[in-house]
N, C-alpha and C positions, 0 to 999 in steps of 0.2 A: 891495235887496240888491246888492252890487258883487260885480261879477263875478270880482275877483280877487282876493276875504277870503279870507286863508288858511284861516280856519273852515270854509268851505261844502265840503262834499264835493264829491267830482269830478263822478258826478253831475250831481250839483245844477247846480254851475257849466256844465256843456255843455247840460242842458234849458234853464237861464234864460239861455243863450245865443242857443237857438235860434231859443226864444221873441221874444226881443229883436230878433236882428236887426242886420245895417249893418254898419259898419267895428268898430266899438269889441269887439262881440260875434264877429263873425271874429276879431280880434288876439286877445283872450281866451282863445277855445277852439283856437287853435292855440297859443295859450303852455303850453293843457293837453294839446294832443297834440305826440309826438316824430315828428318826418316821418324823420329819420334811422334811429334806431332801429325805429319799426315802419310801414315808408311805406305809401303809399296806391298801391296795384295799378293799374299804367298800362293805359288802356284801347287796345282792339283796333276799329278801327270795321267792318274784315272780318266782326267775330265776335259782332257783335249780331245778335241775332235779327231776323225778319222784320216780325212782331209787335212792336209798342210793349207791349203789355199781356205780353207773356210774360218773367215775370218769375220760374217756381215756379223754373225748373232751376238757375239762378243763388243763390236763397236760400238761409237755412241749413232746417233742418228739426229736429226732435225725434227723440226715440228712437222715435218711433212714426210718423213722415213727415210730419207736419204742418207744412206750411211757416208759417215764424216769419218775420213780418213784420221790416222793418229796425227799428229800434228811432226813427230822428230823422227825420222827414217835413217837409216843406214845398209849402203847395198859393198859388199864384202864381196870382192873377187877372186876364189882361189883355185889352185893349182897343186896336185900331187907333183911330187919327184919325179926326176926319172921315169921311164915308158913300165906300157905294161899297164895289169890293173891292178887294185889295191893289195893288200894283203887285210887276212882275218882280222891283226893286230891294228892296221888303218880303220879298219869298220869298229872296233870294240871302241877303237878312241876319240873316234867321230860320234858315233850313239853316246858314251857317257857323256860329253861335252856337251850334246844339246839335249842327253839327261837333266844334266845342272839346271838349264833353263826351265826346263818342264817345269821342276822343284820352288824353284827360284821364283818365279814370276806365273802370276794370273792370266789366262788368255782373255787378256780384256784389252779398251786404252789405258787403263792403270795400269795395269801390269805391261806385259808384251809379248805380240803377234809377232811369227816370224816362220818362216820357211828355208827349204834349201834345194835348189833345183839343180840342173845337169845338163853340160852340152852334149852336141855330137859327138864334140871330141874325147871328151869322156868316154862314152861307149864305145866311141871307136877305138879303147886300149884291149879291148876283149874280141874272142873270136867271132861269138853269139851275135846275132843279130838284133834290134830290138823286135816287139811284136809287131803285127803288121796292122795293127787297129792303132798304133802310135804313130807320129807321124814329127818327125824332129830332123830336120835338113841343116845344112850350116845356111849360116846368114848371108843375107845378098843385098845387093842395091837393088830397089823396088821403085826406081823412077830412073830419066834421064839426065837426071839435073842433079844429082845424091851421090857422093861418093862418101862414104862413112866406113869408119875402121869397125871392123868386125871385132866382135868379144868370143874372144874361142878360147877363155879359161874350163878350167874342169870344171867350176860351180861357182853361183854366186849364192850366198845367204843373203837374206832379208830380216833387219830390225826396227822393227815401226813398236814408238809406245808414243803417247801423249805426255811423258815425263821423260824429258834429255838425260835427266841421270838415269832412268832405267837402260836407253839406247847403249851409252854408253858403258854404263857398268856391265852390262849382257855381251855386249864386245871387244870389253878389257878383260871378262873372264872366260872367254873366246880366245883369246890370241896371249893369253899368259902373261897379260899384268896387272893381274887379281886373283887371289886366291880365293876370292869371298865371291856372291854373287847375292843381293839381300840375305846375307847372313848363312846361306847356303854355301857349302864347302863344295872348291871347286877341285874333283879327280882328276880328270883331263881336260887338256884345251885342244880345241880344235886344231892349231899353228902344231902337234905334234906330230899329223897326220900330213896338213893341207899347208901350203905359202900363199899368204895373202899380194897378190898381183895389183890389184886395182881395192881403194877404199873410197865412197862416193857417200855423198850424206846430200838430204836435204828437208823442206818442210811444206806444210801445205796445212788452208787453217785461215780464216778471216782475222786479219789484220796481219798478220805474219809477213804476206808477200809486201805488202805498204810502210812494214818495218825494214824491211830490207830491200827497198830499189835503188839506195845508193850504188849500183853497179852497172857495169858495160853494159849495153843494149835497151836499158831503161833512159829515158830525155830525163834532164833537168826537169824540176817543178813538183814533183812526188805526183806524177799523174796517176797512180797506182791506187783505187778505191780503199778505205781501210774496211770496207765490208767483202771486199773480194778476199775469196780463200786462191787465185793464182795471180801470175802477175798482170794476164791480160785484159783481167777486169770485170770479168764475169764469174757466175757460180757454172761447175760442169756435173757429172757423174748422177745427174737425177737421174731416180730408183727405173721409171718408166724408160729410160734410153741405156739400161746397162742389164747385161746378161745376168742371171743369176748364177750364181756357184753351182748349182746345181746341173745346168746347160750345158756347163763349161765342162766338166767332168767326165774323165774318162770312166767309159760304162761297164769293158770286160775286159776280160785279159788281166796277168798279173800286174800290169799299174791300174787296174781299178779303181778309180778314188782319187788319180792324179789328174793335172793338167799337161799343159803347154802354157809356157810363158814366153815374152816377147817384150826386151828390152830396151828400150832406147833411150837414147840422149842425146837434147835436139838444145841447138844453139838460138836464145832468142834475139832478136835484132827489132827494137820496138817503138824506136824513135820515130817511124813512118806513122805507125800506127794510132800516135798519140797524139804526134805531132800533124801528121794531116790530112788524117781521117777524123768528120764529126763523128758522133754517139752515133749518130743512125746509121752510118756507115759501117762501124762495126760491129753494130747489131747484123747488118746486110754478112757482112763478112763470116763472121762467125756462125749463124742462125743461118737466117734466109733473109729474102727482101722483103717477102712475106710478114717475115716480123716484126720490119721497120713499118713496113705501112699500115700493119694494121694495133701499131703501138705496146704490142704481146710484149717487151718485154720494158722492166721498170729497173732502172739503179743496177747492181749486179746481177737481175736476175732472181731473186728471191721468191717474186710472184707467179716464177712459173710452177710452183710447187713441188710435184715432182714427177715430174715428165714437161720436156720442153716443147714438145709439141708439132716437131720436128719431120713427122711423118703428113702430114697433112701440106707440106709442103716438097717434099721430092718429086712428084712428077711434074713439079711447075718450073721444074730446073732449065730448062732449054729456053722456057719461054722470058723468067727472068733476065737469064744472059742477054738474050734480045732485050728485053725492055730498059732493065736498069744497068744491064753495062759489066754484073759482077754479078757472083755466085755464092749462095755460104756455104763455107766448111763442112759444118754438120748436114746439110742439105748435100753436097756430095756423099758423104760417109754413107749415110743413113741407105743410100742406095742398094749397096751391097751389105752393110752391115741387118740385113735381117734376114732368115731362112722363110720358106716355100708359109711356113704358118702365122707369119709375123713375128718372131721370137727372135730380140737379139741376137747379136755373135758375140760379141766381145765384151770382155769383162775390164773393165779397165781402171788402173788404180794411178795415176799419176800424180807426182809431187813436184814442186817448184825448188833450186838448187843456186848459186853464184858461185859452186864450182868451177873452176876452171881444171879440167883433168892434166895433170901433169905441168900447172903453175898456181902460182900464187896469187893472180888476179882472182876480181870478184867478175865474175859476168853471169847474167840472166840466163839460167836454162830449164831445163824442163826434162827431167826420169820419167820416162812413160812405159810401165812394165802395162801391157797385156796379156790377160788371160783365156784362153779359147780352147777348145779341146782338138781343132785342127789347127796348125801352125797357117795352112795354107786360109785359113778367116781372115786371118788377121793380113796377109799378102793384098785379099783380095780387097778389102776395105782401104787398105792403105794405096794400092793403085786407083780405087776409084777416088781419092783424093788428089789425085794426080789432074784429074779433071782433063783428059786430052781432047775429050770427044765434045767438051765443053769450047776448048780453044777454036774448032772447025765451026762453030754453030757463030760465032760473032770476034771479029778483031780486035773489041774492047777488051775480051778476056783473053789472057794472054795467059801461058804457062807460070809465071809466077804475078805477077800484076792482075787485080781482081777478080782471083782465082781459089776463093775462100780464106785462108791467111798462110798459103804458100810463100808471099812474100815473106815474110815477119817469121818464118823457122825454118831451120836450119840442122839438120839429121848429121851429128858428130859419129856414133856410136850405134851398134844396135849387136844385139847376142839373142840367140834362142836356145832356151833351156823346157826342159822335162823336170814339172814338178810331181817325185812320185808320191805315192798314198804312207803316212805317216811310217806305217810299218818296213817301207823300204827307203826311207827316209837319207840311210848310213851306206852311202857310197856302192851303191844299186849295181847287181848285174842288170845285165839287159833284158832278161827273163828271168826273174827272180825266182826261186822255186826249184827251176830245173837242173837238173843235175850236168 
């Protein structure tokens, strides 16, 4: 498709922009945005948060407080040279580079949100150990059934704005093919420090996912709601079932103010799903049974306001399995995902994608970066979706067959990073501070 056929809806042309990538797709989606008419909100570097991860009070939200993710994301893979750990000159040139951004762009959805975290393997170029209040392991398969390539780059950056040309233009002046950045001159690029390994884009956003299920793992027929902001059909991330930034946050120790992130990327397969499972079926699946029966949920989801409701239903997990035969998703999670007080674990910001990593095809999938302040939360939420204790309790539920929607994903990817507090932002020791 060309990005500049007057056919293609506007849309279309800024996703398969984003998608794209480089100069050609920058010219593009700026020829489709008016910088005059409705410019891009100049950023404040005073007035960024402390927090790389805090990002709610910036966003937009719903009529019901739900923070609405940006709509255009870009997840950046990179990698220093050669072993060892950085030099001074790496750190100057990393800090001026997401300088520029500070300068450049509002921390808002106009403007753009964006972070930069760190694997093991990164710290593993240094002698130092990290502190012991942080907790960052290399990544591992977390089921029986999961074999997934691990991401064990130095760092991934994150670009979320609700405008494609800000994505874009933030990481063409990133990677040095821009010298501009909203009219901000750009000193360094990040590519003079880091090599970009892996580049991943996607979107998330009512109507978005329905504009784009022409791809693998979605059936014929646009089954795909135009009110749903993913491709499965429902609204997710209400306020009442996600962690705050606050929770998530590391409390002491020199990354104070940091997290733990937890990335994935999960291959959808959905043609079951659509094809033949009814509505209520997938409410059972996704939800609980609970919610089929007692009709809690309407269309995508909308009317659950903001909290699904989801607690009220976990201990009736075992009894379910017996009765209707299957278990929902969330109804697993929700298990482990709460501490000793009721208090979520996880912060979770996922986006829907038709990357294919490393081709050209479009296929349905799903960037699921979690936020948690122990790596080991988010382990344990994701085992109990494993649902094994589930499979013992009735022979209907099987390991992936009506086992919340284990069928229908598929775990490609996963990396775990340390996102530190803005101040140590620029290629981190591992006890920053210390001599």
């Amino acid at each position: 498709m060309a990005l500049t056929d007057g056919s293609v809806p506007r849309r279309d042309v800024l996703k398969a922009a984003v998608a794209l990538g480089g100069a050609s797709a920058l010219a593009a989606c700026l020829g489709e945005a008016d910088r005059e008419r409705d410019p891009v909100p100049t950023g404040n570097p005073d007035a960024k948060p402390a927090s790389q991860h805090a990002w709610n009070a910036s966003l937009r939200t719903d009529e019901h407080g739900n923070t609405l993710l940006p709509n255009h994301q870009v997840l950046l893979y990179v990698s220093l040279d050669g072993d060892g750990p950085p030099t001074t000159e790496d750190r100057r040139v990393v800090e001026e580079a997401l300088s520029t951004l500070d300068r450049a762009y509002e921390w808002s959805s106009e403007g753009l949100v964006h972070s930069v975290a760190y694997s093991r393997s990164y710290f593993d170029r240094f002698d130092a150990a990290l502190p012991d209040n942080v907790e960052l392991p290399r990544p591992r398969a977390l089921s029986s059934f999961e074999t997934p390539t691990f991401d064990t780059q130095d760092a991934v950056v994150h670009l979320a704005s609700d405008r494609a040309d800000v994505v874009l233009e933030a990481e063409a002046a990133l990677t040095g093919d821009r010298g501009t950045a909203n009219g901000e001159e750009v000193a360094a690029r990040l590519t003079d420090a880091l090599t970009v390994d892996s580049r991943r884009t996607g979107f998330v956003g009512a109507g978005l996912p329905a504009e784009h299920q022409d791809a693998a793992g979605i059936p014929d027929g646009d089954p795909v709601p135009e009110a749903s902001p993913l491709f499965m059909g429902f609204e997710a991330g209400f306020r009442g079932n996600q962690a705050t930034e606050e929770y998530v946050t590391i409390e002491e120790g020199p990354m104070a103010g940091g997290t733990t992130k937890v990335i994935s990327n999960i291959r959808q397969r959905l043609e079951d799903w659509y094809g033949e499972q009814t509505y209520d079926q997938r409410v059972m699946e996704l939800f609980s049974p609970g919610h089929a029966e007692e009709g809690l949920v309407e269309g995508v989801g909308s009317n659950l306001g903001d909290d699904s409701g989801i607690d009220r239903f976990v201990d009736d997990l075992m009894a379910d399995a017996r009765e209707h035969g299957r278990v929902g998703h969330a109804q697993k999670a929700a298990r482990t995902n709460r501490d000793g007080e009721g208090n979520v674990r996880l912060l979770r910001r996922h986006f829907e994608s038709t990357d294919d990593i490393g081709s050209d095809q479009q296929v349905a999938s799903l960037h699921f970066p979690s936020l948690q302040r122990h790596v080991g939360e988010f382990e344990a939420v994701r085992r109990a979706m494993n649902g094994e204790d589930v499979t013992e309790e009735t022979p209907a539920v099987r390991q992936r067959v009506n086992n919340g929607i284990l069928e229908y994903i598929f775990t490609r990817r996963r990396g775990y990073f340390l996102v530190p507090p803005r101040r140590h932002r620029s290629l981190p020791r591992p006890r920053p501070g210390a001599t």
